[in-house]
C-alpha positions as CSV (number, residue, x, y, z in Angstrom):
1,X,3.1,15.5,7.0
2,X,3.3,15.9,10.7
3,X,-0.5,16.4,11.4
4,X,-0.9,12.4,9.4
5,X,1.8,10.8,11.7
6,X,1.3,12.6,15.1
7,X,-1.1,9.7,16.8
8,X,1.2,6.9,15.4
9,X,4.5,9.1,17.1
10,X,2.7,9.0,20.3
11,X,1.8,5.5,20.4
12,X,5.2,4.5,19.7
13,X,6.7,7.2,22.3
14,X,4.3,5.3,24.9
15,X,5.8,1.8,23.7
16,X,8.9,3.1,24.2
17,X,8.2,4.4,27.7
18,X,6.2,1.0,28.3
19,X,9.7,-0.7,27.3
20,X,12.1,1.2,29.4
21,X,9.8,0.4,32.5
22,X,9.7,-3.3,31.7
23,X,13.6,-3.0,31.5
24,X,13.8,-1.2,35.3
25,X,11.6,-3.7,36.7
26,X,13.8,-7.0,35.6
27,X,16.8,-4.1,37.3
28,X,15.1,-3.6,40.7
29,X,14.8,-7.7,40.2
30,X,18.1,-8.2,39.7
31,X,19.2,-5.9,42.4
32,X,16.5,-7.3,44.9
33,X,17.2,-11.1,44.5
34,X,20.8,-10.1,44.2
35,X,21.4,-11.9,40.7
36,X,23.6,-10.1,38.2
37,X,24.1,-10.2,34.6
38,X,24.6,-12.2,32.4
39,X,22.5,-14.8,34.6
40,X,18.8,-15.6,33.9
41,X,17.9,-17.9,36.5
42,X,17.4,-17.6,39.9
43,X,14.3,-17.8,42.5
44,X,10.8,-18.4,40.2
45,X,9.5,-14.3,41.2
46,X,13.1,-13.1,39.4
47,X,12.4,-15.3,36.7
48,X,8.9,-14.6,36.2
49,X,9.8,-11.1,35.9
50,X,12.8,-11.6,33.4
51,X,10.3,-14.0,31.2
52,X,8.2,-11.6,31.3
53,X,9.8,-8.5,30.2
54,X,11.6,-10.8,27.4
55,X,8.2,-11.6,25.7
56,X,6.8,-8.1,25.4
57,X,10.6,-7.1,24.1
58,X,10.1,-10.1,21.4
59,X,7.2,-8.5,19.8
60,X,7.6,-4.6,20.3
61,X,9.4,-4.7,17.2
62,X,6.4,-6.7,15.0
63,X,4.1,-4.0,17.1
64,X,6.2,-1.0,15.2
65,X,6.3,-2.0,11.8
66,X,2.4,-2.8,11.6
67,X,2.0,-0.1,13.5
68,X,3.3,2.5,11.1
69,X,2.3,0.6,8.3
70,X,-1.3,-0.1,9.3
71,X,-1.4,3.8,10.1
72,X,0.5,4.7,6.9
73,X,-1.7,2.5,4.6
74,X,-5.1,2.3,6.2
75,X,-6.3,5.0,9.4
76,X,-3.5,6.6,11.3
77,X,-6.6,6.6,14.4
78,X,-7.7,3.2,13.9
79,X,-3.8,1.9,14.5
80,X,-3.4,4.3,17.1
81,X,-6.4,3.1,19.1
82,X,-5.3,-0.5,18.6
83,X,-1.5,0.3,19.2
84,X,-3.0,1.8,22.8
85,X,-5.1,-1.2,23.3
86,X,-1.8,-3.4,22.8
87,X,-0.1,-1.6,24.9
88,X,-2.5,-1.9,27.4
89,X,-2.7,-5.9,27.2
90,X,1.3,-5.8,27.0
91,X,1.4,-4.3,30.2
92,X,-1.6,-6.6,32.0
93,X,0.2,-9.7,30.8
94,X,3.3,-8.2,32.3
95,X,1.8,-7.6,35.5
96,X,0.0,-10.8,35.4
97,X,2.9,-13.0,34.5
98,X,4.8,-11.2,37.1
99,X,2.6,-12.1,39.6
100,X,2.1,-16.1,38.5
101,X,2.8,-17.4,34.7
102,X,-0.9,-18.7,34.7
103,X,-2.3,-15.8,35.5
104,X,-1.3,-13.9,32.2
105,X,-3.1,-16.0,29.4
106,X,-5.8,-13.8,28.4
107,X,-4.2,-10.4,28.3
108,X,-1.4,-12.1,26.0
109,X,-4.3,-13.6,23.8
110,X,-5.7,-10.0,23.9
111,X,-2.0,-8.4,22.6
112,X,-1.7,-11.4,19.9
113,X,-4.8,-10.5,18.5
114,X,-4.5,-7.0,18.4
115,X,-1.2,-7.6,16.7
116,X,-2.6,-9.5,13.8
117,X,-5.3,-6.8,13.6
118,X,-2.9,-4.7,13.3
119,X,-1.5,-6.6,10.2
120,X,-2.2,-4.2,6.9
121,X,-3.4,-6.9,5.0
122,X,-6.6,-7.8,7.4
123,X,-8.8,-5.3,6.6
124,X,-8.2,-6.5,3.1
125,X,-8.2,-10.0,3.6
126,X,-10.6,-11.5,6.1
127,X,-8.6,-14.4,6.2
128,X,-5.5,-12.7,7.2
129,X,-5.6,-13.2,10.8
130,X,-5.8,-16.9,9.9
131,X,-2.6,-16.7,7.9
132,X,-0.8,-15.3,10.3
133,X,-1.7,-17.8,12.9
134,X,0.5,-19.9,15.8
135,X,0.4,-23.8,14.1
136,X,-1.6,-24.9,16.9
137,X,-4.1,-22.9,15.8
138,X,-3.8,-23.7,12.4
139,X,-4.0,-27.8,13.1
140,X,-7.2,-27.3,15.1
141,X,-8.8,-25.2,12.1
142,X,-7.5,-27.6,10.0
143,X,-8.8,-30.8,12.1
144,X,-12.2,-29.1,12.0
145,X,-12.2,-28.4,8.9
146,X,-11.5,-32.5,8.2
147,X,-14.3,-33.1,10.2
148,X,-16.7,-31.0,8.6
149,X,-15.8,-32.7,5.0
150,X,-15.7,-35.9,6.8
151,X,-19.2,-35.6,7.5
152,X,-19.9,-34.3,4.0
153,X,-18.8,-37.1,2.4
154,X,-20.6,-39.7,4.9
């Protein structure tokens, strides 16, 4: 049992590890802008960080579960590769949101997508990703979709 769960145990050690550093940093924060709990707010670099480290929080339990079931179901390597890439992009958004919010887009696009890939169903369902989808992105499928049948019918 051990040698089918071992990669998936080590991504989710990492993720762990990744976690616990994202917490210190909004501590040294804290402790550096001199702002303690409960409060949130403070100068924009301390609430940069805090934003920060409360998004990748947000999703590392989503990352788990498909984790482990994408590894369970489907290729314990294949998850693991893509729980390492994740990680990765968690941890370049969170260095690029710490140093301005407009830098971090693209990693946080990059850690999205490799969340939905990680989604059991999508190698099942090409669609999947789709389904899963933000509304915004489901509106601008769906106006181009309109447009498509609008020139169809024209």
């Amino acid at each position: 049992m051990l040698d089918q769960i071992h990669l998936l145990a080590a991504v989710t050690v990492l993720g762990v590890l990744e976690q616990a550093y994202f917490f210190l940093q909004v501590i040294y924060a804290r402790r550096r802008f001199g702002i303690s709990p409960p409060k949130t707010s403070g100068p924009p670099e301390f609430e940069r960080i805090f934003r920060a480290q409360v998004n990748c929080s947000e999703y590392f339990p989503i990352f788990l579960a498909l984790l482990w079931q994408a590894g369970l179901f489907f290729h314990q390597g294949l998850a693991a590769a893509l729980g390492l890439l994740y990680l990765y992009a968690r941890y370049c958004y969170f260095m690029g949101y710490r140093a301005s919010s407009s830098e971090s887009p693209a990693p946080a696009q990059t850690a999205e997508l490799l969340r939905r890939y990680l989604t059991p169903t999508a190698p099942v369902v090409p669609s999947a990703p789709y389904l899963l989808a933000p509304s915004r992105l489901m509106k601008k499928q769906h106006s181009k979709t309109r447009r498509i049948l609008g020139k169809l019918d024209t």
